[in-house]
C-alpha positions as CSV (number, residue, x, y, z in Angstrom):
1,X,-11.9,2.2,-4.9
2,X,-15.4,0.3,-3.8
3,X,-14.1,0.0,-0.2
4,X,-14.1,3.7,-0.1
5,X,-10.9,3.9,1.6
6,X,-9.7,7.7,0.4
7,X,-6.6,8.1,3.2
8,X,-4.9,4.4,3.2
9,X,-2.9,3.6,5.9
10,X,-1.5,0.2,7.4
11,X,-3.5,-1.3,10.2
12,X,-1.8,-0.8,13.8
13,X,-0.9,-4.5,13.7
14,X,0.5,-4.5,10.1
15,X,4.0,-2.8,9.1
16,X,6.1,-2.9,6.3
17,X,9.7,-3.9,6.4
18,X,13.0,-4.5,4.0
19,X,14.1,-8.1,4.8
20,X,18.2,-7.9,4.6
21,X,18.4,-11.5,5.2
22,X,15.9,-12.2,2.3
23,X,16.2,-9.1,0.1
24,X,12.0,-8.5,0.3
25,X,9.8,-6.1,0.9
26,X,7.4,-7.3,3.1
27,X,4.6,-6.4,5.2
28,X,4.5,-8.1,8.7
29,X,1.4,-8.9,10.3
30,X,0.3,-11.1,13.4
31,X,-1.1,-13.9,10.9
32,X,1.9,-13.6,8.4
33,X,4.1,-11.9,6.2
34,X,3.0,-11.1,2.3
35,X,6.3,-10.3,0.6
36,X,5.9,-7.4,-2.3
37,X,7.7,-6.8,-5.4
38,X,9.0,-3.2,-6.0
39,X,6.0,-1.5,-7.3
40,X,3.9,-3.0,-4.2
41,X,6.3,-1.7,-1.9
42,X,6.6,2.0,-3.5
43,X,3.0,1.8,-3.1
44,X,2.8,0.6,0.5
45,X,5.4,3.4,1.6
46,X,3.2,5.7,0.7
47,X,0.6,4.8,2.4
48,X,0.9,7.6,5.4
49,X,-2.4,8.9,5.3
50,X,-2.4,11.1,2.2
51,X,-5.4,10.9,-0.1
52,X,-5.3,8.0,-3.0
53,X,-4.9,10.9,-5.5
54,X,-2.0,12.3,-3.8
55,X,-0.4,8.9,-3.6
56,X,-1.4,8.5,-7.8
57,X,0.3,11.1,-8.2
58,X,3.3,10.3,-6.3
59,X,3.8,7.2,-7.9
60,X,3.4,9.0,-11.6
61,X,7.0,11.2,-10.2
62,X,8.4,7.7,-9.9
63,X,6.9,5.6,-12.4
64,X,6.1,8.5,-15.5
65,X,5.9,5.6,-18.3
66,X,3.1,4.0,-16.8
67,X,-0.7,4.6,-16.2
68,X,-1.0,3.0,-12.8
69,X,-4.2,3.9,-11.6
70,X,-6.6,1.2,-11.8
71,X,-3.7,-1.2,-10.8
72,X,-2.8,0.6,-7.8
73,X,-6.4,1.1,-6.8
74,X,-6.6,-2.7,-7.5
75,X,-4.0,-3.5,-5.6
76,X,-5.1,-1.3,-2.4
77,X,-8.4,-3.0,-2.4
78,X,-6.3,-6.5,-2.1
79,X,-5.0,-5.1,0.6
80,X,-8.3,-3.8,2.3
81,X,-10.0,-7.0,2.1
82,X,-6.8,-8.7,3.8
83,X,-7.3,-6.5,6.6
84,X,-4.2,-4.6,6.1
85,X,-5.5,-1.8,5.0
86,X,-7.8,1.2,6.9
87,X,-8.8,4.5,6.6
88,X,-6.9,7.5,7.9
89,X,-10.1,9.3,8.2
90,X,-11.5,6.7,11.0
91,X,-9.0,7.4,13.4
């Protein structure tokens, strides 16, 4: 990932829920909410600090007919740049 963010976590201000009312995945944040589709949100629940490989890996138990890496690391830098994303390491 260019951003360099090994350990991804939410932001403080950022948390992902499961809208009942609107069956979505979403992650809330002060400025909005960005709604995910069911690959986004298996990736988002794992981000809890563990490294980007341990979270590959993770999502290959879950997903094992599909090379995800450069979409996932795609889709984490989205997230970066949107401010929703940080380093566990910089805590």
């Amino acid at each position: 990932m260019s951003n360099e963010i090994r350990r991804p976590v939410l932001v403080p201000h950022a948390r992902y829920r499961w809208d009942k009312l609107r069956e979505q995945h979403q992650i809330v944040f002060p400025e909005g909410i960005l709604v995910l589709n069911e690959p986004g949100a298996a990736i988002v629940r794992l981000c809890d600090g563990r490294s980007t490989q341990e979270l590959l890996a993770a999502l290959a138990e879950q997903f094992p007919d599909g090379n995800l890496g450069e979409d996932v690391c795609a889709f984490l830098e989205r997230l970066a740049r949107k401010g929703l994303l940080r380093d566990a390491a910089d805590s």
